[in-house]
N, C-alpha and C positions, 0 to 999 in steps of 0.2 A: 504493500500500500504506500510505505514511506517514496519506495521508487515511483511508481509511479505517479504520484505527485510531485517528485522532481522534476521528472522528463516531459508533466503536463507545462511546470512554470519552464523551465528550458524552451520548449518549446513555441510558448509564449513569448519570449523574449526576443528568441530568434525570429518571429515572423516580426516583429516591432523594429528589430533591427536592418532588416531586409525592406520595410516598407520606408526607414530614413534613407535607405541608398550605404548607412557606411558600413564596412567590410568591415567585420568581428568574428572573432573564432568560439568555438564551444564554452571553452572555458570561461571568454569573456561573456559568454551571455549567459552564463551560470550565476556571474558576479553581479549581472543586474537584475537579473529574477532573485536574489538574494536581498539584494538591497532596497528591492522594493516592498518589502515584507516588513513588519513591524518586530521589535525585538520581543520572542516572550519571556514571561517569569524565569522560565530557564536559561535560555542562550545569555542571557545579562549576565551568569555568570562568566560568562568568559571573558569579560571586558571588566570586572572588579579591580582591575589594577590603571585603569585608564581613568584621565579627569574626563573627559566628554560622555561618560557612562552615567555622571550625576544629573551632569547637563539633558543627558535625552530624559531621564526619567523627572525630572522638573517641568521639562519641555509637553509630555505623554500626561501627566496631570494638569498642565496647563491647557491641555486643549490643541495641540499644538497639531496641525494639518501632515499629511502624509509625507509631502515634500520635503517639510523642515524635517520630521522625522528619520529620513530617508537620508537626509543629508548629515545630521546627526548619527548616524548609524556608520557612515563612512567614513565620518572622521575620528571613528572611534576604531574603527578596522583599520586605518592608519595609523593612529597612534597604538597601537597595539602592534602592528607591523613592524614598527618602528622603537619599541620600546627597548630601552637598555638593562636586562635584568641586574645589573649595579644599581640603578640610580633605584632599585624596591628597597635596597638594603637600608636602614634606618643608621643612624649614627650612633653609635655603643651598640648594646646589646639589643638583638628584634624581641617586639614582644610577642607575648607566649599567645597561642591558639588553642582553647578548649576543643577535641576532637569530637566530641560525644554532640554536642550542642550544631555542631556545623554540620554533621553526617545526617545526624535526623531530618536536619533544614532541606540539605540537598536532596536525602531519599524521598520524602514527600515532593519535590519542584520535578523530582527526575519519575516519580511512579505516576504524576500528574501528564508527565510530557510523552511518556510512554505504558499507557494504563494496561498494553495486554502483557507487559515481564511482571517478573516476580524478585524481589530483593529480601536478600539476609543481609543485616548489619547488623557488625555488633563490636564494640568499643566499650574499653573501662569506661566510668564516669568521670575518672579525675584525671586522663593521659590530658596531656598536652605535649604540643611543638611549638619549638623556636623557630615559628615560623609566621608573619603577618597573617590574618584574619583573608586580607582580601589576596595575598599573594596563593593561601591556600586554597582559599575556596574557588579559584581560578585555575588551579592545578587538578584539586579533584575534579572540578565538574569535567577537563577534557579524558579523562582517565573512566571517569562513570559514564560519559555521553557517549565513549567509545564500544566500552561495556553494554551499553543500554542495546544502543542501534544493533550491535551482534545478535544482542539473545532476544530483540522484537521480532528478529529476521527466522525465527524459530519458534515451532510453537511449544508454550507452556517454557520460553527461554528464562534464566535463572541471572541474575548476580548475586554476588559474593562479596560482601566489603569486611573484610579481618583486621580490625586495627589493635595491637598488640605492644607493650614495653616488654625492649630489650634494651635497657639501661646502659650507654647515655643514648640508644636510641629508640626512636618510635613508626613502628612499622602501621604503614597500612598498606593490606594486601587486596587486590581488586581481580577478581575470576568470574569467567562469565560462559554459558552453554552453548554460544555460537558456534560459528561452522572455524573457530581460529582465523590465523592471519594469513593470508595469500605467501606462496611462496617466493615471491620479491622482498617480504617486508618482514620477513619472521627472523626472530633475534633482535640485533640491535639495528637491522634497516625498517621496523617500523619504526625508530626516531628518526631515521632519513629524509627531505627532503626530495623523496624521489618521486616523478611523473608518475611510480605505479602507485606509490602511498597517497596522492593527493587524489588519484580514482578511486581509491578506497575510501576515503574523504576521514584516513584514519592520522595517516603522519604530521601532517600540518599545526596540529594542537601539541599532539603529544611532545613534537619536537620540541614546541617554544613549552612544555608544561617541565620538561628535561632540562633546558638551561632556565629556567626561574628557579627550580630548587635547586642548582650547583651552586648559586650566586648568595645560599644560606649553609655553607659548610661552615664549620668549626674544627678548633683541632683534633678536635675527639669524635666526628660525624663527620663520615665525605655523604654528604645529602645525595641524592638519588633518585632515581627515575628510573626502574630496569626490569627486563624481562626474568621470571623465573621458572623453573620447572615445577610442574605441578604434576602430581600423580593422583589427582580425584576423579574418580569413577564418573562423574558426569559434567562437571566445568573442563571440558576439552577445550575451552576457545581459549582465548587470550588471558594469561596472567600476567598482571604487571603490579609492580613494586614502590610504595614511595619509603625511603631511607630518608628521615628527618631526623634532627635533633631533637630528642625530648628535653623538656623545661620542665622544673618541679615545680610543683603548683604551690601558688600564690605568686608567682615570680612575674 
């Protein structure tokens, strides 16, 4: 269903493009069937580390027409394109992330956006990570948005969110029932920028969700993004890794 609702707006766009006369290729008219879509509850996540993300949602309570919306949206896809994961790092020490309180947040934004998967999560009450609020929840959502699409692609498909202390680190693990990753992108080339990872409209996030947590290591935690072996009888699809620093709470 998901596809073929892309390939309806694709579609769309290409005939809008061909009726102005200017020559655009696929991709490009992916980018403005995209852009002319409004941000929901969910995809906002991925833009929590960008100032123009305030600005649209101020803009969307304001009343604010599709165009401005539209145009708000792309300069937040720019700044986000563009962003430096140095300039997230806080000066002294980052502050701490409740893991428990952000996972619930996003499971309910991600069961809403994709209501036929099924999620387990489950998280101490009191872990946290040395990791910003908005830099994390911009990290998990490309990791569970990645998860989601696989196991909606599937019926009765499953996630898995295991967030776990292994002192001084804080693991969260993310497994999903999909069909896994294409043989181009499995291992460490789903963080690759490559032509096959952006068809799978899988690498593009995860890559930029990989260097925002390197840019929070410590001397005791090299943070982390990464693929692991899983041996569970029914989350055959993609597993992947976040290696954060844990912060003892109150910190």
């Amino acid at each position: 269903m998901l596809r073929a609702d892309a390939e309806h707006q694709v579609a769309g766009a290409l005939a809008r493009l061909r009726d102005s006369g200017a020559p655009r290729s696929a991709e490009d008219a992916e980018e403005v069937a995209a852009g002319e879509e409004g941000l929901s509850v969910w995809e906002r996540n991925r833009f929590a580390t960008v100032p123009s993300a305030a600005r649209y949602a101020e803009a969307e309570a304001a009343g604010a027409d599709g165009e401005a919306l539209a145009a708000l949206r792309a300069e937040a896809e720019r700044e986000l394109h563009e962003q430096d994961p140095g300039e997230l790092v806080p000066d002294g020490s980052a502050p701490g992330t409740e893991l428990a309180p952000l996972l619930s947040a996003l499971e309910a934004q991600c069961r809403a956006r994709y209501p036929g998967i099924r999620m387990d999560v489950r998280c101490p009450p009191a872990l946290r990570a040395g990791v910003p609020g908005p830099v994390l929840r911009a990290v998990l959502f490309e990791v569970l948005d990645n998860a989601a699409r696989a196991a909606a692609a599937v019926e009765g498909g499953l996630v898995q969110v295991l967030a776990t202390s292994e002192s001084p680190e804080a693991l969260v693990e993310v497994q999903d029932s999909g069909s896994g990753l294409p043989a181009a992108s499995r291992g460490r080339r789903v963080f690759a920028l490559s032509a096959a990872g952006r068809q799978e409209g899988r690498s593009g996030g995860l890559h930029r969700a990989r260097r925002f947590l390197r840019a929070f290591a410590t001397p005791s935690v090299e943070a982390e993004l990464e693929v692991f072996p899983s041996s569970h009888p029914t989350l055959t699809g993609a597993a992947l890794r976040l290696v954060l620093p844990e912060q003892p709470g109150g910190a």
